[in-house]
Kinemage of the C-alpha trace (Angstrom):
@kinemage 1
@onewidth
@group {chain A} dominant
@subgroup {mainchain}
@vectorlist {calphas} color= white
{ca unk a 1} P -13.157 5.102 14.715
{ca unk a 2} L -15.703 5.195 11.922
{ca unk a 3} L -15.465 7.196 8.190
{ca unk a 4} L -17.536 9.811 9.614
{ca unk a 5} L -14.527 10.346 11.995
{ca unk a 6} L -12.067 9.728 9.860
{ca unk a 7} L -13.333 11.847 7.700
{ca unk a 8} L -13.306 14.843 9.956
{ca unk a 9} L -9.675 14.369 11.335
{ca unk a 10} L -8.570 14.652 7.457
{ca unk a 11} L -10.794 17.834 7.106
{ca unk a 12} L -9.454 19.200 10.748
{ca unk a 13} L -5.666 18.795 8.725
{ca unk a 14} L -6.598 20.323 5.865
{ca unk a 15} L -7.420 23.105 7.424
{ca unk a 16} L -4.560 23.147 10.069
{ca unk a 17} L -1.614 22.610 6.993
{ca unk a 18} L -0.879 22.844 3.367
{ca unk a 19} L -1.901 20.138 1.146
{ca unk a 20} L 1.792 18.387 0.640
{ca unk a 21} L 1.583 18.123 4.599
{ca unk a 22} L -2.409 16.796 5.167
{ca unk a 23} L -1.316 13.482 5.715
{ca unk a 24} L 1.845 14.585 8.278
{ca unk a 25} L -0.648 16.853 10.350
{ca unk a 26} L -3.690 14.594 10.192
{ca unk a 27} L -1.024 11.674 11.667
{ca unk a 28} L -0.405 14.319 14.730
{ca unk a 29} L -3.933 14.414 15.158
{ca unk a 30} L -4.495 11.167 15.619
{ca unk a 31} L -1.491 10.504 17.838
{ca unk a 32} L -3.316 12.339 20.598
{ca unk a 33} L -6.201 9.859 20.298
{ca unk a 34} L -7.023 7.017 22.551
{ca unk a 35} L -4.202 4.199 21.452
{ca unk a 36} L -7.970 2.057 20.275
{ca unk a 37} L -8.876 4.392 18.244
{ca unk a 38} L -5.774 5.514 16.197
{ca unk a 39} L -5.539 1.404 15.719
{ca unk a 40} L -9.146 1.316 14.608
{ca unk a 41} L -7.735 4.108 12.191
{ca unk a 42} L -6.069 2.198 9.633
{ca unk a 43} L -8.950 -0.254 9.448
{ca unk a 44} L -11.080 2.672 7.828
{ca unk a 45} L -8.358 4.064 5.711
{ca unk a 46} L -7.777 0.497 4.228
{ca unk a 47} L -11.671 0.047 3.751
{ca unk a 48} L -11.680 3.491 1.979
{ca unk a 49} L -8.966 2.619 -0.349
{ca unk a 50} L -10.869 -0.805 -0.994
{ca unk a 51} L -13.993 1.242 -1.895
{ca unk a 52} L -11.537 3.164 -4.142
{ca unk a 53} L -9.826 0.139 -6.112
{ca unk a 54} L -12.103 0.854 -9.346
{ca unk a 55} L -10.738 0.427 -12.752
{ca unk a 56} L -11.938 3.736 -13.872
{ca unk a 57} L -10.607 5.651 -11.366
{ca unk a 58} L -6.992 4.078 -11.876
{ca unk a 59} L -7.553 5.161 -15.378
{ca unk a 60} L -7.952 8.593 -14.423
{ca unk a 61} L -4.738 8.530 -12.392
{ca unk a 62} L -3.367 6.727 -15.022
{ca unk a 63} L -4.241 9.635 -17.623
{ca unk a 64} L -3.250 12.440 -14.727
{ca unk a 65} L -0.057 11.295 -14.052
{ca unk a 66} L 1.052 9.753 -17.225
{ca unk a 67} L 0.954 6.224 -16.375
{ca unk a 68} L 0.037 4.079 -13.207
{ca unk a 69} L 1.449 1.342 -11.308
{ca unk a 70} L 0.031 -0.812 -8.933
{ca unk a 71} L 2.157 1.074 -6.202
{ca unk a 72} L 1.185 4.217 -8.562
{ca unk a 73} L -2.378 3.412 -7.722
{ca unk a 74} L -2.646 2.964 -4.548
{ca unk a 75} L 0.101 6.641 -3.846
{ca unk a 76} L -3.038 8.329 -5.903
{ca unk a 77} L -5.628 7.114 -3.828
{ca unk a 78} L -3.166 8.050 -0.968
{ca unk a 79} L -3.570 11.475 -2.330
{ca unk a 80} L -6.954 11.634 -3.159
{ca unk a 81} L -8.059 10.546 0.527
{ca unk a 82} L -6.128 13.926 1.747
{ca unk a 83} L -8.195 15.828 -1.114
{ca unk a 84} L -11.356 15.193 1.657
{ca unk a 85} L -14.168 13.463 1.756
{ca unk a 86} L -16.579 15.331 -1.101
{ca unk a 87} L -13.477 15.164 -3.632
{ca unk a 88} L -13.108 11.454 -2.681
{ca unk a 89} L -16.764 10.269 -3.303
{ca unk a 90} L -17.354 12.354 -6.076
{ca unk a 91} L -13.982 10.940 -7.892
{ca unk a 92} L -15.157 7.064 -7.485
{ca unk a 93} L -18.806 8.354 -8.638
{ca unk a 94} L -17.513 10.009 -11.724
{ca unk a 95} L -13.554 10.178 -12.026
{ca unk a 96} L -13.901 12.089 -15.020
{ca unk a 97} L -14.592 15.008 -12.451
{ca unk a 98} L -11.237 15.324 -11.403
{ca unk a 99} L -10.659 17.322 -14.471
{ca unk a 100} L -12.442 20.185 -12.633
{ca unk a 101} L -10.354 20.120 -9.314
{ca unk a 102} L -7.639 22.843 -9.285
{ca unk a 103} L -5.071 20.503 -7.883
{ca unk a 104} L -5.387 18.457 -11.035
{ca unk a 105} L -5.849 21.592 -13.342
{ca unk a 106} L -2.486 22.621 -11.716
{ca unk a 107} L -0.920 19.230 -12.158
{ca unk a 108} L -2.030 19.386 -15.689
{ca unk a 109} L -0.412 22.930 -16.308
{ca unk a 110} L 2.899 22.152 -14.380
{ca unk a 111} L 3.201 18.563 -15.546
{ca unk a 112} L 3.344 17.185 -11.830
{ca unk a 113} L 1.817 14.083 -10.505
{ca unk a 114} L -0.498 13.598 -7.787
{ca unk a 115} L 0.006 10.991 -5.059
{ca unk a 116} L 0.411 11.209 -1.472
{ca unk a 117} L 2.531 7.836 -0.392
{ca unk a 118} L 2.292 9.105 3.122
{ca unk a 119} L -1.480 8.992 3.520
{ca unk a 120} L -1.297 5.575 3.696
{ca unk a 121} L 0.773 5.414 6.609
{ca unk a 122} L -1.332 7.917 8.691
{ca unk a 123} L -2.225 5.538 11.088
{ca unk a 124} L 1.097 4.000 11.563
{ca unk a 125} L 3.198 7.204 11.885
{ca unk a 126} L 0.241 8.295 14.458
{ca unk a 127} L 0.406 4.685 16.925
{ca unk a 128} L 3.792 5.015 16.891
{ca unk a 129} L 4.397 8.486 17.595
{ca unk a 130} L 1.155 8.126 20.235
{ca unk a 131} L 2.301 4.744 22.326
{ca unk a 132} L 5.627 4.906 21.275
{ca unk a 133} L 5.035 1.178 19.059
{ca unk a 134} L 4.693 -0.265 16.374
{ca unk a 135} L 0.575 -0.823 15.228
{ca unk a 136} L -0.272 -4.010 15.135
{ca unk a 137} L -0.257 -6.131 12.438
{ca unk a 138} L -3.444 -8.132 13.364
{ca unk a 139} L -5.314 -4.477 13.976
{ca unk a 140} L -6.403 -4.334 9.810
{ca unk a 141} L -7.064 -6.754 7.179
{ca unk a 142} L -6.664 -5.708 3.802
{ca unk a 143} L -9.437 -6.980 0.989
{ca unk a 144} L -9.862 -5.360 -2.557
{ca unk a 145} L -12.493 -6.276 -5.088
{ca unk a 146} L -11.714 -7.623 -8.492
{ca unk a 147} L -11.840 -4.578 -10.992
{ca unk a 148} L -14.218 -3.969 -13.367
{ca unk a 149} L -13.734 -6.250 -17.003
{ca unk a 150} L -15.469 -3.771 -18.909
{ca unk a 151} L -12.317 -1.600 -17.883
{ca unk a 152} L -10.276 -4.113 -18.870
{ca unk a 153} L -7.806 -2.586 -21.912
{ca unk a 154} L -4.997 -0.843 -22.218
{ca unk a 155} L -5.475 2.718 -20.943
{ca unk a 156} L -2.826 3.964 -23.509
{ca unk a 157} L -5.115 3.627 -25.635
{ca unk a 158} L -6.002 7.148 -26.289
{ca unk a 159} L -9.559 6.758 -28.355
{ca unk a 160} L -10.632 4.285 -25.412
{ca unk a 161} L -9.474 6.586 -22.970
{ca unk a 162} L -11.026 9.798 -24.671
{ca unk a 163} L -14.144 8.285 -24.952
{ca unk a 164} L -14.733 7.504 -20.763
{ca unk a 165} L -12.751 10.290 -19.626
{ca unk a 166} L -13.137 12.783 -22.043
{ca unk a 167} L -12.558 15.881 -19.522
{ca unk a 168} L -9.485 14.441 -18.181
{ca unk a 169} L -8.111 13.299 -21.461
{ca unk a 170} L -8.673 17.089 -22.940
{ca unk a 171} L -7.051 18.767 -19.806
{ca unk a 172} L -3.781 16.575 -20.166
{ca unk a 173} L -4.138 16.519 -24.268
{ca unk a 174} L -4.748 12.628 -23.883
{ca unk a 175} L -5.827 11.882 -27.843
């Protein structure tokens, strides 16, 4: 399995269920994959939240959903990977263009987080359910970059924040 691929099984789910369930239906996708593939699966979704580990888009989900953890972080990249492909890139381009996605301007209105903790176990619910296993443990290795220093500051700070995310920090009336 490449991203390309990847990519299209998330966009097959989001069309086959509603968004709290992309992860569950894109996971019974893959279980009726070749047992190689679905295995090859998690590799990509571990690269993809690699390519994600940036320190301004945990700000943004730190602004979004009032705070961020580690575990925090990595739930909100779980979520933004069912958000598909075009929402995912153009978040680690500019994360400040979440404030223009209507899950967010929704989140912002209801005071609700966003984070999908079951994305990241798409490939694991999906080798299971397909071979009736566990997935391997040597079938994914899991490397993230060091985060950007010029991000490096407390993102309660509200004129900091303001001033790289402005959009975001308006919607949730971050200042």
């Amino acid at each position: 399995m490449d991203k390309q691929t990847f990519w299209k099984l998330i966009e097959t789910a989001r069309a086959d269920a509603a968004p709290e369930e992309v992860a569950s239906r894109a996971a019974e996708l893959l279980a009726d994959r070749p047992e190689a593939e679905i295995a090859a699966s998690q590799q990509v979704l571990w690269d993809l939240l690699a390519e994600s580990y940036r320190a301004p888009l945990w700000a943004a989900a730190y602004v979004i959903n009032g705070g961020c953890s580690d575990d925090g972080f990595d739930y909100f990249r779980g979520w933004l990977l069912t958000q598909g492909q075009e929402t995912f890139e153009t978040a680690l381009t500019d994360p400040d263009a979440l404030a223009a996605h209507p899950a967010v301007r929704e989140a912002a209105a209801k005071g609700r987080d966003l984070w999908d903790e079951g994305a990241l176990s798409i490939a694991w619910r999906a080798y299971e359910a397909g071979t009736g296993r566990e997935l391997p443990a040597d079938s994914f290795t899991i490397s993230y970059p060091a985060l950007d220093p010029s991000w490096d500051f407390d993102f309660g700070d509200t004129d900091e924040i303001s001033a790289r995310l402005p959009r975001l920090s308006a919607l949730f009336a971050y200042s």
